[in-house]
N, C-alpha and C positions, 0 to 999 in steps of 0.2 A: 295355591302357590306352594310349591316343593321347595325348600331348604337343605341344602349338605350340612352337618354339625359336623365337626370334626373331622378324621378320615387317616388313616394311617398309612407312613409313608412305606413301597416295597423295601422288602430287607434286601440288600447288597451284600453278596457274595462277597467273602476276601478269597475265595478260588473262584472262577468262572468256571464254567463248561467249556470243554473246545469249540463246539459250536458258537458259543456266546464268544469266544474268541476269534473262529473262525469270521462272523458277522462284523465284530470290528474290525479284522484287517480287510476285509473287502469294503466297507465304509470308509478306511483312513487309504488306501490306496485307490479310491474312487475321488474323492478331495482332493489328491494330488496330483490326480492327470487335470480332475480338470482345472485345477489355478497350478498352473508349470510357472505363471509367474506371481510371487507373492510382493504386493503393492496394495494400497489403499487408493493409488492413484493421484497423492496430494503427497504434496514436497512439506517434508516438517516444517513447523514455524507458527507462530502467531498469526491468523487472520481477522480483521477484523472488516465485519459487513452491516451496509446501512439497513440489509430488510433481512428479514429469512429465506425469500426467495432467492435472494441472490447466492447466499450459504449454500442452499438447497440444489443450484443448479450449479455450482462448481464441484459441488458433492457426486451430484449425478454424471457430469461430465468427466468427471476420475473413476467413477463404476465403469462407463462405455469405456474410456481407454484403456482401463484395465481386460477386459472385457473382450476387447480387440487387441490387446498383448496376447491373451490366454488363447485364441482361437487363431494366431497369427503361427505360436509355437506349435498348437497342436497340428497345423497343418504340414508346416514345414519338420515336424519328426514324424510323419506319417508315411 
């Protein structure tokens, strides 16, 4: 059995490279096409659920609408 001890974190540039800037704006303009619409899906508020399934599946039913918002926009600015 192999063990990590320790491990040092990479040092971060306080200038980047352009390339290392070039990479994040295509990474933050890549996020932005594809969520044109910014939602979680769930309307703010207090909920309260008798199981976690049930949690879990109004959770997941705000990803798909969201989901189908974002692929709704992208087709119609297409």
């Amino acid at each position: 059995m192999m063990r990590t001890i320790g491990g040092r974190m990479p040092v971060v540039s306080m200038f980047p490279s352009a390339d290392a800037l070039r990479v994040a704006d295509v990474h933050l303009r890549t996020g932005q096409a594809l969520a044109r619409f910014a939602s979680t899906g769930l309307k703010q508020g207090v909920y309260r659920f008798k199981s976690h399934e049930e949690a879990y599946a109004q959770k997941v039913a705000g990803v798909v609408w969201v989901l189908a918002q974002n692929s709704r926009l992208r087709r119609s600015a297409a």
